[in-house]
C-alpha positions in Angstrom: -26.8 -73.5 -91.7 -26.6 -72.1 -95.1 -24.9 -69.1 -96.0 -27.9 -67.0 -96.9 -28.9 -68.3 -93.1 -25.4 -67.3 -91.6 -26.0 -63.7 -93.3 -29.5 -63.3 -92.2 -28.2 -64.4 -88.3 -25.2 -61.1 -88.8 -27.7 -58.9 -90.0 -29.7 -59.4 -87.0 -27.2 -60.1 -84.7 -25.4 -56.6 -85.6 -28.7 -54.5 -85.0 -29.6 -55.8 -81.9 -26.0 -56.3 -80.3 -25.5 -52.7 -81.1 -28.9 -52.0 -79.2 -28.2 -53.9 -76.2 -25.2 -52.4 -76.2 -26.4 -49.0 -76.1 -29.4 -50.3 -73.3 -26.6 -52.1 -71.4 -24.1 -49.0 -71.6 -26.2 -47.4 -68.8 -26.6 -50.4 -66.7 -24.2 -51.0 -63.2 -23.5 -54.8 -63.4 -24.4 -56.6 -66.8 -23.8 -59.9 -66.0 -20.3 -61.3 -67.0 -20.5 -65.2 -68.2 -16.5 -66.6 -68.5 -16.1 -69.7 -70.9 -12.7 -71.2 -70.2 -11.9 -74.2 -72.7 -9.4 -76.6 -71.1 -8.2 -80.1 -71.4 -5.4 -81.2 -68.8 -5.6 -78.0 -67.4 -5.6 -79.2 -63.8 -1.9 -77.5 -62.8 -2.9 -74.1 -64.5 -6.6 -73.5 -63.2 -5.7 -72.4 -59.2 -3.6 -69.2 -60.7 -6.5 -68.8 -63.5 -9.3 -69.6 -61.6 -7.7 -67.3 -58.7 -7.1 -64.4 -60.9 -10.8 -64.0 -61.8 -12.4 -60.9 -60.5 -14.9 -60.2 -58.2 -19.1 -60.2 -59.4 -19.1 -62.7 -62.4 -22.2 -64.1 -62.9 -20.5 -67.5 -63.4 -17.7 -69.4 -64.8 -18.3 -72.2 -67.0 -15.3 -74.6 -68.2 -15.8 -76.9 -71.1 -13.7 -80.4 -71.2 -12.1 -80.1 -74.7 -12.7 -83.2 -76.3 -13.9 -84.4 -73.0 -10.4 -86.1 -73.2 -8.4 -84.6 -69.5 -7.0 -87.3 -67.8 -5.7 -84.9 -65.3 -8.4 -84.6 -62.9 -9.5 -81.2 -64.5 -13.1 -81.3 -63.6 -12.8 -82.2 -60.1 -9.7 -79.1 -60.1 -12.2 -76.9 -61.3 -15.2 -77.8 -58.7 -12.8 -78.1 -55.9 -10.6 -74.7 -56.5 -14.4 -72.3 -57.4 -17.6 -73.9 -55.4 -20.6 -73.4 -58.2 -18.5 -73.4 -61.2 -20.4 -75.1 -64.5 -18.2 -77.9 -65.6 -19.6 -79.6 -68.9 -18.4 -81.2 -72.0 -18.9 -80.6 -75.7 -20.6 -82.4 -78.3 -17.8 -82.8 -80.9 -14.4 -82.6 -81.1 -11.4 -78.7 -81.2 -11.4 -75.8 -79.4 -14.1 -74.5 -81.5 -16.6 -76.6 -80.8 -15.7 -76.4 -77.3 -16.4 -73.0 -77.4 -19.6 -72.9 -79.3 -21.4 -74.8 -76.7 -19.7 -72.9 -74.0 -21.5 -69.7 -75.6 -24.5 -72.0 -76.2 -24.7 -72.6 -72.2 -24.2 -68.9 -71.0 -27.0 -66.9 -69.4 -24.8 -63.7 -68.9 -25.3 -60.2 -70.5 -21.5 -60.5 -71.6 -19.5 -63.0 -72.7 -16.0 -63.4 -72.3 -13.6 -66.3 -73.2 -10.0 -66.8 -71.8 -7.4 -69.6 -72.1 -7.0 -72.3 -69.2 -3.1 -72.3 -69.4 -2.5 -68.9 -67.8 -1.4 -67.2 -71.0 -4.8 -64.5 -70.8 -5.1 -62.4 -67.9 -8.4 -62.9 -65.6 -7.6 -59.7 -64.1 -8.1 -57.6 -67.6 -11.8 -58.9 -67.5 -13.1 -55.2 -66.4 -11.3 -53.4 -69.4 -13.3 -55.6 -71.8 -16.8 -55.0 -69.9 -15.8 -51.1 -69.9 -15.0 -51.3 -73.6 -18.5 -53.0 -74.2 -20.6 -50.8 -71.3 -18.9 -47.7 -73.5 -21.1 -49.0 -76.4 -18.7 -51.3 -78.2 -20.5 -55.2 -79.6 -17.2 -56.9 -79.6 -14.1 -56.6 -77.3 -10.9 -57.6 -79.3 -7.8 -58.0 -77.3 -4.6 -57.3 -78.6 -1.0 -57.8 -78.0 0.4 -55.1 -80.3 -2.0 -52.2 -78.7 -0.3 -49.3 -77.0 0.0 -50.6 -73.5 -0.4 -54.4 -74.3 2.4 -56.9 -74.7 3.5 -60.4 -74.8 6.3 -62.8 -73.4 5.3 -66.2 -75.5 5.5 -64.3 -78.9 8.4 -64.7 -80.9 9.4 -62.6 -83.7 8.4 -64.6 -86.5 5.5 -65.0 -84.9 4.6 -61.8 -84.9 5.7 -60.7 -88.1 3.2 -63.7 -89.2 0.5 -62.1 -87.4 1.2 -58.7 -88.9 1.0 -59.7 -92.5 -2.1 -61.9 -91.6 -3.7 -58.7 -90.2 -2.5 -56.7 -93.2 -4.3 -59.2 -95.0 -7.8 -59.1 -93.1 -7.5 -55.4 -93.0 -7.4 -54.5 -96.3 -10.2 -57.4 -97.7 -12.3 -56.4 -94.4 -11.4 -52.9 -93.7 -11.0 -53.5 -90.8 -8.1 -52.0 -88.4 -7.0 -55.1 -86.3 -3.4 -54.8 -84.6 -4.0 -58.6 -83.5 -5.4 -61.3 -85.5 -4.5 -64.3 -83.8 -5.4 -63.5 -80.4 -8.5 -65.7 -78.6 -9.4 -63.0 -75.7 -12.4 -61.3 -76.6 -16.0 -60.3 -75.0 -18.9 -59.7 -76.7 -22.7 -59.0 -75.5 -24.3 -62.4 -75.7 -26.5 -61.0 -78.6 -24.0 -61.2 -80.9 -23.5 -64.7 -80.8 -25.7 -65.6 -83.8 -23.4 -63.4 -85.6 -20.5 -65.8 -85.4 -22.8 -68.6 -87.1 -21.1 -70.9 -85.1 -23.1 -74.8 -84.9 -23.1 -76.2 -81.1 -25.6 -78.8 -82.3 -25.3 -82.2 -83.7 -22.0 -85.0 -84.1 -21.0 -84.0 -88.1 -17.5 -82.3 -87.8 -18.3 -78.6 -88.4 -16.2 -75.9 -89.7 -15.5 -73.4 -87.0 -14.5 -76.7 -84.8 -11.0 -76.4 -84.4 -8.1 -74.0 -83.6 -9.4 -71.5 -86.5 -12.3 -70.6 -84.0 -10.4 -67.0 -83.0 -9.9 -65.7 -86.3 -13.3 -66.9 -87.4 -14.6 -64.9 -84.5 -12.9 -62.2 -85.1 -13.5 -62.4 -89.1 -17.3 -62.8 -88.5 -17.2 -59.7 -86.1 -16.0 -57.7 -88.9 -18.6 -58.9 -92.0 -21.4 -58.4 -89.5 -20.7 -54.7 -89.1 -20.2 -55.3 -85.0 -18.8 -52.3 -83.4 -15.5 -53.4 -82.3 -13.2 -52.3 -80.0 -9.7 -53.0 -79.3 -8.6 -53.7 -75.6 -4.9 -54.0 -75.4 -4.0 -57.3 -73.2 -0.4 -58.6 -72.3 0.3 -62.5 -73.0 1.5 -64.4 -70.3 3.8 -67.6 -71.5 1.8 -71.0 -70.2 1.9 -71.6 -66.5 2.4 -75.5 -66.4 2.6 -77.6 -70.1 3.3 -77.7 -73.4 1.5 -75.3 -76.1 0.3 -77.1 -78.7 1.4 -73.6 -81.2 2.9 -74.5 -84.2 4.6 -71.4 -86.3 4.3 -73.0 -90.1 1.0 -74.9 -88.9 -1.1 -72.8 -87.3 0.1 -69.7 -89.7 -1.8 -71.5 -93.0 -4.5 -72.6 -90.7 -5.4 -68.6 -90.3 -4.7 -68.1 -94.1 -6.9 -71.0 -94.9 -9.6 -69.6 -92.8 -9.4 -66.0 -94.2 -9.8 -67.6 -98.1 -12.7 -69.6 -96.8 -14.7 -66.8 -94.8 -14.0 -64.1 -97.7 -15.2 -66.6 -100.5 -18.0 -67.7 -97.8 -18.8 -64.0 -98.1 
């Protein structure tokens, strides 16, 4: 995809995720499709699969790297009868996601974590937002009313001058950059220009998938709304967070999107 091709797909993808929007606003059950990345999740899925509301249209988990050893897949079958199980056709997060939004039949999309740290239960304040006429559903930490217990401060002062950052080259008014629990109507997935398709390592692929997201949102013209989420810390495991690491991982990806631009 070239990036007269990725601009044509936001252009498109903002007019009509703005106009399903608006048709879906007045609907009384768009249907919800979850994506749930995990890999060795198998400890943390009975409190996350639990947790999921009532109505969803379905659930799919994607095998990260198709690498659990911990008996994941059969976790996820046995714990929710029905769930989609697949695996992805590269390697990260991101391309974990991208075929996880690539599978989905729902009106609405919405991805969580598998480790417990997002809330299944906050699922209804995203569809509201997006039912109220918002394209995208950004949660936030740092919202009035949101919250976290895995941030620490330099964490979070990280994130703020990150956001600082995006907000003044994007004019855009994010609380929360580095946040992956969002919900968008399933039209605007073109907008994210996001590859599913083929073996070649593709950027978008790894970890920077949520501030990608959230930075394609923004240069599409989406309508975005924030919903403010608390942060649990991880059920069962170790995070794979690094402070230093991740932080000029999300720089990185904000030079390349604006220049990309």
């Amino acid at each position: 995809m070239t990036i007269t091709d990725i601009h044509a797909a936001a252009a498109t993808a903002a007019t009509t995720a703005t106009a399903v929007a608006v048709d879906r606003a007045g609907a009384l059950q768009p249907r919800v499709s979850v994506i749930i990345p995990a890999m060795n999740e198998a400890r943390n899925l009975p409190h996350v699969l639990a947790a999921l509301p009532a109505g969803l249209h379905e659930v799919i988990v994607i095998l990260v790297d198709g690498n659990s050893t911990d008996g994941t897949p059969d976790a996820a079958r046995r714990l929710r009868p029905g769930i989609r199980v697949t695996g992805q056709t590269r390697k990260g997060k991101g391309n974990a996601l991208a075929c996880g939004f690539a599978a989905a039949t729902g009106d609405i999309i919405v991805m969580i974590d598998a480790d417990g740290s997002t809330d299944p239960a906050e699922i209804p304040a995203y569809v509201k937002a997006l039912t109220d006429g918002a394209d995208f559903a950004k949660g936030s930490r740092f919202a009035p009313g949101a919250g976290s217990a895995d941030i620490t401060p330099l964490r979070r002062l990280g994130n703020r001058i990150l956001a600082m950052i995006v907000n003044t080259l994007y004019r855009t008014r994010y609380t929360d950059l580095c946040y992956g629990y969002n919900a968008f109507w399933a039209a605007a997935v073109p907008a994210f220009g996001l590859r599913p398709d083929g073996t070649a390592r593709a950027w978008g692929d790894g970890f920077e998938i949520e501030t990608l997201i959230n930075l394609r949102a923004a240069a599409a013209g989406l309508n975005i709304t924030e919903v403010p989420s608390y942060e649990h810390a991880r059920i069962h495991g170790t995070s794979n967070l690094n402070t230093f690491r991740d932080g000029r991982r999300v720089l990185r990806t904000i030079i390349t999107e604006w220049h990309r631009r």
